[in-house]
C-alpha positions as CSV (number, residue, x, y, z in Angstrom):
1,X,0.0,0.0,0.0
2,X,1.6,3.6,-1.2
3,X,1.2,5.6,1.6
4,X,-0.3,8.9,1.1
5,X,-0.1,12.9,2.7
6,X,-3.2,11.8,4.5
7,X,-1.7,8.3,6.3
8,X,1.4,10.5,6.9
9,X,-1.0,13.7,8.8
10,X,-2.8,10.9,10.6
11,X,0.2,9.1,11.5
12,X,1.8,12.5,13.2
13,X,-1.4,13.1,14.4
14,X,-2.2,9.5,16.4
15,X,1.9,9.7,17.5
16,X,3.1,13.2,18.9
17,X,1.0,12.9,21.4
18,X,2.5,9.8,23.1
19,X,5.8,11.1,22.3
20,X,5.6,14.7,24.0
21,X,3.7,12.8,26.9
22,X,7.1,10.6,26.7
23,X,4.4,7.3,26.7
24,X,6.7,4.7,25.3
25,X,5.1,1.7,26.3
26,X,2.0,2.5,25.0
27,X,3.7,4.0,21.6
28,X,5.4,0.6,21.5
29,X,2.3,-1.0,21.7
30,X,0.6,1.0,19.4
31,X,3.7,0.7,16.9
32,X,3.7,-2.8,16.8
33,X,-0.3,-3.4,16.2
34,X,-0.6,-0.4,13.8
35,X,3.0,0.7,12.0
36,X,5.3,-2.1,12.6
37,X,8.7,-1.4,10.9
38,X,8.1,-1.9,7.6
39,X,4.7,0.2,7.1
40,X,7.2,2.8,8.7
41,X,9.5,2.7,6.5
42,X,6.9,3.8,3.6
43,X,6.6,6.6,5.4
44,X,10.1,7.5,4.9
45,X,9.8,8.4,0.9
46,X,5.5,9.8,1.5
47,X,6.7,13.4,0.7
48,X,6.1,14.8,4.1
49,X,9.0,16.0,6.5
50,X,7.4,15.6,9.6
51,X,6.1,12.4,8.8
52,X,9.7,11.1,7.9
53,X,11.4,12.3,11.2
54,X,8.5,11.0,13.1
55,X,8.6,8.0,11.6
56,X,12.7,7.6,11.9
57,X,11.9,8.1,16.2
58,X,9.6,5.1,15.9
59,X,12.2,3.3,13.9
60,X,14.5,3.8,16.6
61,X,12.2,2.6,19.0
62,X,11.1,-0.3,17.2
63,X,13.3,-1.1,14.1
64,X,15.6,-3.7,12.8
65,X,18.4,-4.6,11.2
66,X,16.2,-5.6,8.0
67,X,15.1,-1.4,8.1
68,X,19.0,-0.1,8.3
69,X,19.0,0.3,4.2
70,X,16.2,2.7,3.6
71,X,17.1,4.8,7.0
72,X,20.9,4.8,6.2
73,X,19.7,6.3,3.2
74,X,18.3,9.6,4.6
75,X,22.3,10.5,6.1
76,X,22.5,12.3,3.0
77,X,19.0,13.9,3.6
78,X,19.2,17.9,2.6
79,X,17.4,18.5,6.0
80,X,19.6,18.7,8.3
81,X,17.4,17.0,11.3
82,X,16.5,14.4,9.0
83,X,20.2,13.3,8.8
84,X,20.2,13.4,12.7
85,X,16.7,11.4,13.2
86,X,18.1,8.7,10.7
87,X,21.7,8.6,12.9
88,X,20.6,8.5,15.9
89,X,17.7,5.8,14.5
90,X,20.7,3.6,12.9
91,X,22.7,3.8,16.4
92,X,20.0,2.8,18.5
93,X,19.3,-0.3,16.3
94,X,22.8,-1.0,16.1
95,X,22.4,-1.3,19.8
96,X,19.6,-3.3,19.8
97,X,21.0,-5.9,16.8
98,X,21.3,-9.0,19.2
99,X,19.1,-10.8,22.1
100,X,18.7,-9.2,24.9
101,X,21.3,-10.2,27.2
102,X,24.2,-9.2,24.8
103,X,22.5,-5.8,24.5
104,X,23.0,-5.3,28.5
105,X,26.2,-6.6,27.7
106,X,27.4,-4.0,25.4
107,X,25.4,-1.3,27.1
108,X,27.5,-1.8,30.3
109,X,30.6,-1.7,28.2
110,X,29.5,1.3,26.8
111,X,29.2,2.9,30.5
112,X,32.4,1.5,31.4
113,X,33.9,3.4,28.2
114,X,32.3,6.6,29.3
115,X,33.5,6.1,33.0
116,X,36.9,5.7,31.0
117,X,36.8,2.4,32.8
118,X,38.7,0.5,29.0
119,X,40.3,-2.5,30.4
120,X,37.2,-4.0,32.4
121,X,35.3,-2.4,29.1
122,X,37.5,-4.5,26.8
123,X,37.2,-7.4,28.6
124,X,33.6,-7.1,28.7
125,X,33.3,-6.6,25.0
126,X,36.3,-9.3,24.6
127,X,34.0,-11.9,25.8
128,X,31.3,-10.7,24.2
129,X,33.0,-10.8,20.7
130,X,33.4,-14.2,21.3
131,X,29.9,-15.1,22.2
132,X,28.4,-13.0,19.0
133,X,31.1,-12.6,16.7
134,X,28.7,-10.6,14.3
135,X,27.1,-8.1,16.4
136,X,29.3,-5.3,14.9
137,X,28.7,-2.9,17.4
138,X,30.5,-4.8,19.8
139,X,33.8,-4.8,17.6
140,X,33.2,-0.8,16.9
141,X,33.4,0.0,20.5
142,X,35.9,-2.5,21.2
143,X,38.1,-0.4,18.8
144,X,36.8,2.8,20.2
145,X,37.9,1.3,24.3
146,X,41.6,0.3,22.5
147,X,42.1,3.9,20.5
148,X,41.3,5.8,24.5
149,X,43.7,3.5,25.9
150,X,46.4,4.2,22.8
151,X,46.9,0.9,21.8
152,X,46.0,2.5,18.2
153,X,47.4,-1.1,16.2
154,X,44.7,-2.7,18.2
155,X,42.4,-1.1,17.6
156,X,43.1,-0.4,13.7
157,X,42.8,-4.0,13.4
158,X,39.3,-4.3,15.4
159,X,38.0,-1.0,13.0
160,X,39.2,-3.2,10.1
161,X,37.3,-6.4,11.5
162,X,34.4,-4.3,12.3
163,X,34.3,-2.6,8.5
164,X,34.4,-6.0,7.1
165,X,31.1,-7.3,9.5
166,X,29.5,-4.6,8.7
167,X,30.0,-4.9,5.1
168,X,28.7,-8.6,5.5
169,X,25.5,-7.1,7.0
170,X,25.0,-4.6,4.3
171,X,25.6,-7.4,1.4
172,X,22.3,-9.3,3.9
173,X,20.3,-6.9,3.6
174,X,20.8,-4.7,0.7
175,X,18.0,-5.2,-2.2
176,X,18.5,-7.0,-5.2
């Protein structure tokens, strides 16, 4: 179904309101019964700005993997907070791109990077590499822990491992 100015007003209309009253569970909810991730994604390309940044907050709430393509494809977006919805929409599904324990995992990582706790932050992400040797993210901020700590060959070769992951990813789920 093409989605039209109309689906995108009514959209904005039914969603704003749980996101100013910050309702997340209940826009969750709502998401998954009436715009799961791919009926979002139409409205990406419907014409209507508002629509396509509201929609790329939902996609960071609820999106995949399968959705990175089409989102990655608004960096390049004229509209300046277009390009940010779609970042900070790719990051948080980058986050969220394995089960839930290794999520926690790498969010605690993450903490431990910004404490500039690195060692018990690589270890962390060490073993986590190890349990889910293609959940990218984990490489990217295991590179990211190495570079704070200078140990830049380290973490050159982790960059390099993580390009080629993600380039794996990309060839899964690239049209055509």
């Amino acid at each position: 179904m093409n989605l039209t100015y109309r689906h995108a007003q009514e959209f904005v209309g039914q969603v704003r309101p749980m996101l100013e009253a910050c309702q997340t569970a209940t826009l969750i909810r709502y998401l998954s019964k009436d715009w799961p991730p791919g009926r979002l994604i139409g409205l990406l390309y419907c014409g209507d700005s508002d629509a396509r940044n509201t929609a790329l907050v939902c996609l960071a709430m609820t999106g995949t993997m399968a959705e990175s393509a089409p989102i990655a494809g608004l960096l390049h977006d004229e509209r300046a907070d277009t390009t940010g919805f779609a970042e900070q929409a790719l990051w948080s599904i980058w986050f969220r791109a394995s089960d839930d324990h290794s999520n926690r995992t790498l969010n605690l990582a993450v903490q431990l990077i910004e404490r500039n706790e690195y060692e018990a932050a690589i270890e962390w992400l060490s073993i986590l590499a190890l349990r889910q040797p293609r959940f990218a993210e984990v490489f990217n901020q295991r590179a990211i822990a190495r570079f704070l700590t200078d140990r830049y060959a380290a973490a050159i070769a982790v960059a390099k491992s993580t390009a080629h992951a993600a380039a794996s990813k990309c060839r899964r789920i690239a049209p055509g």
